[in-house]
N, C-alpha and C positions, 0 to 999 in steps of 0.2 A: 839425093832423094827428091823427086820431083811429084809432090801431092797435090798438086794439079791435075794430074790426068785420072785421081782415085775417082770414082766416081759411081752411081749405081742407076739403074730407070727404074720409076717406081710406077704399079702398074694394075696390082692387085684389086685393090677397090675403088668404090667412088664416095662420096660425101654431099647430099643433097640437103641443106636445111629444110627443105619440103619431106621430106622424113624422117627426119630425127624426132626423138621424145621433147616434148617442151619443156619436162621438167631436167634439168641440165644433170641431176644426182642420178636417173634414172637412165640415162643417156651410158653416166659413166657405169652404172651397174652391165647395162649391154655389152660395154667393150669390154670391162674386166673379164667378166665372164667368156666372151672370146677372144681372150688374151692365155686365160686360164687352161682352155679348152683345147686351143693350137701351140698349147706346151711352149709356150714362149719362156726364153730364159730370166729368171727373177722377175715374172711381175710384175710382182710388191713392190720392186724398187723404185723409186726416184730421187729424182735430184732436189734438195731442200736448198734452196737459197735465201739467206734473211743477211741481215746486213747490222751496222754499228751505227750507233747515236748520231754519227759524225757521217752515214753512208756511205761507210767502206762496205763492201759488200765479198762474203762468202759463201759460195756452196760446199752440198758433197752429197753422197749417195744414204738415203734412210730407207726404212720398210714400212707402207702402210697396214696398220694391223687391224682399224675398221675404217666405215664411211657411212654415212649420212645425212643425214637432213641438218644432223647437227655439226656437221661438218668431216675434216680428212683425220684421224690421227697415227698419230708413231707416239715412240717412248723416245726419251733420252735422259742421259743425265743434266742435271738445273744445273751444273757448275761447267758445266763443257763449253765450248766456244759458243756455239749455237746457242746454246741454255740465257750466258749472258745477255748475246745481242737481241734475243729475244724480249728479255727482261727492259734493254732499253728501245728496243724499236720491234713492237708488236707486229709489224709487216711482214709476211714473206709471200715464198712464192713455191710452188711445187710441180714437176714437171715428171709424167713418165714416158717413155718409148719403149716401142714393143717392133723392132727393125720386122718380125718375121711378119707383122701385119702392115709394114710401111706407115703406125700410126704413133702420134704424139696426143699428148692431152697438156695442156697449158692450166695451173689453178693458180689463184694470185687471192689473197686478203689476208685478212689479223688473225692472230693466235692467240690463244688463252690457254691455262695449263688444264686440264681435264681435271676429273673429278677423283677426289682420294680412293673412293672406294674402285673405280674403273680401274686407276692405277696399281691399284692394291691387288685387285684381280685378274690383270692382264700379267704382273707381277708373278702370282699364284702360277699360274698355268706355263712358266717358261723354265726348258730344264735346271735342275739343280746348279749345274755346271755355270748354265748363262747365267741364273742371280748370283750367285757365285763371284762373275768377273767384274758381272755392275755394282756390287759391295763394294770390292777393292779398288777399282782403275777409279784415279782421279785423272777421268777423262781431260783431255787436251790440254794436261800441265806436262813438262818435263818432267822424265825417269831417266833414272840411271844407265839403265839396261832391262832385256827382257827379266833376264835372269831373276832379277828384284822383282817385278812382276809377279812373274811365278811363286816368289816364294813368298809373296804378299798370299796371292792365291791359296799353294798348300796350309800354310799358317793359319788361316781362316776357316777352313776345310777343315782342319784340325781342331781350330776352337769349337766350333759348330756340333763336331761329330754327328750323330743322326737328329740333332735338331732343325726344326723347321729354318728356313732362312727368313726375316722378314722387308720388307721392302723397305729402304734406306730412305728417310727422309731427302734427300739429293737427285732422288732418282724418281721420274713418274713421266706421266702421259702431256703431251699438248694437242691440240685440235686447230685447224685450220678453217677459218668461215669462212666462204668462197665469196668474193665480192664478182671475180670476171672467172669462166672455166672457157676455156677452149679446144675444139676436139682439130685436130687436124690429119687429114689424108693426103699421103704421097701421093699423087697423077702425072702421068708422062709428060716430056718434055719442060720441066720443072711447075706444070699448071695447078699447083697443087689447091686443097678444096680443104677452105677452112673457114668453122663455123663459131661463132663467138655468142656467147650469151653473157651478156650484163644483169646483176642485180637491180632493179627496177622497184623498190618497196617489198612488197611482198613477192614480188612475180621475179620474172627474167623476159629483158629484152634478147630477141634473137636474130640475126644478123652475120652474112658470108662477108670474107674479109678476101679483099686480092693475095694473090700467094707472094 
């Protein structure tokens, strides 16, 4: 297998910090929105990277489910791998790519758990089924088998019958405060065109970065 020769030209658009919105949230509302638009596949998704007390560092894939001023968030479970090393090293980082627009976004600061009621409601509005797995799965501990899973699952399903389900004390929202966001464009012959904004007090410093 020789992945050396994998390779793509990227070619679609261009990246001028002379055009972009100064405010960096605003910036990212733009691309979402034509991320959204050109049916790009998941997305919401990126990659959460945070890391251990000691800076062993792990990623993996989550879904953003808002964004703004007050920062990016996703839900997860507080007991999950993530959950802990958040608990002891408030830093991460979040990355998404949208291949069919040649684009990356880079966000990097601290995290804090969101707000009960946010969680409560974001909680509220996800099907049955999903609050359902996030009751039961004691995310990224050892199980047996699926099979136990499930029948954690059914069991529960069962206890519940048509009662409400309500959000698990273990389970809820964090938010990401952008300290650096960065947008980046694929440009041919690997010249790519990337714009970085740093937190500066109130404002953001803006600033192209060689590729």
């Amino acid at each position: 297998m020789n992945l050396s020769e994998v390779r793509r030209e990227y070619q679609l658009k261009q990246l001028d910090p002379k055009e972009v919105n100064n405010d960096p949230i605003r910036q990212f509302e733009i691309w979402m929105n034509e991320a959204l638009d050109a049916k790009t596949s998941d997305p919401t998704a990126m990659t959460l990277a945070t890391a251990s007390a000691e800076g062993k560092p792990s990623a993996r894939i989550v879904l953003l489910k808002y964004f703004s001023h007050d920062g990016f968030f996703f839900f997860t479970n507080y007991e999950s791998r993530k959950g802990t090393e958040l608990e002891a090293n408030d830093q991460a980082a979040i990355l998404f790519y949208w291949p069919e627009l040649e684009r990356q976004v880079r966000v990097e600061g601290h995290v804090v758990k969101a707000s009960p009621e946010l969680s409560d409601s974001y909680f509220a509005s996800r099907p049955a089924e999903s609050q359902l797995s996030a009751a039961i799965s004691p995310q990224s501990k050892e199980v047996k088998d699926r099979s136990s899973l499930e029948e954690l699952w059914k069991k529960k399903q069962e206890e519940l019958g048509d009662e409400a389900i309500q959000r698990p004390d273990f389970w809820g929202g964090y938010r990401l405060l952008p300290d650096k966001i960065e947008f980046w464009q694929g440009r041919a012959n690997r010249l790519h065109d990337r714009v970085l904004y740093s937190r500066d007090g109130d404002s953001w410093k803006l600033v192209r970065l060689a590729p």
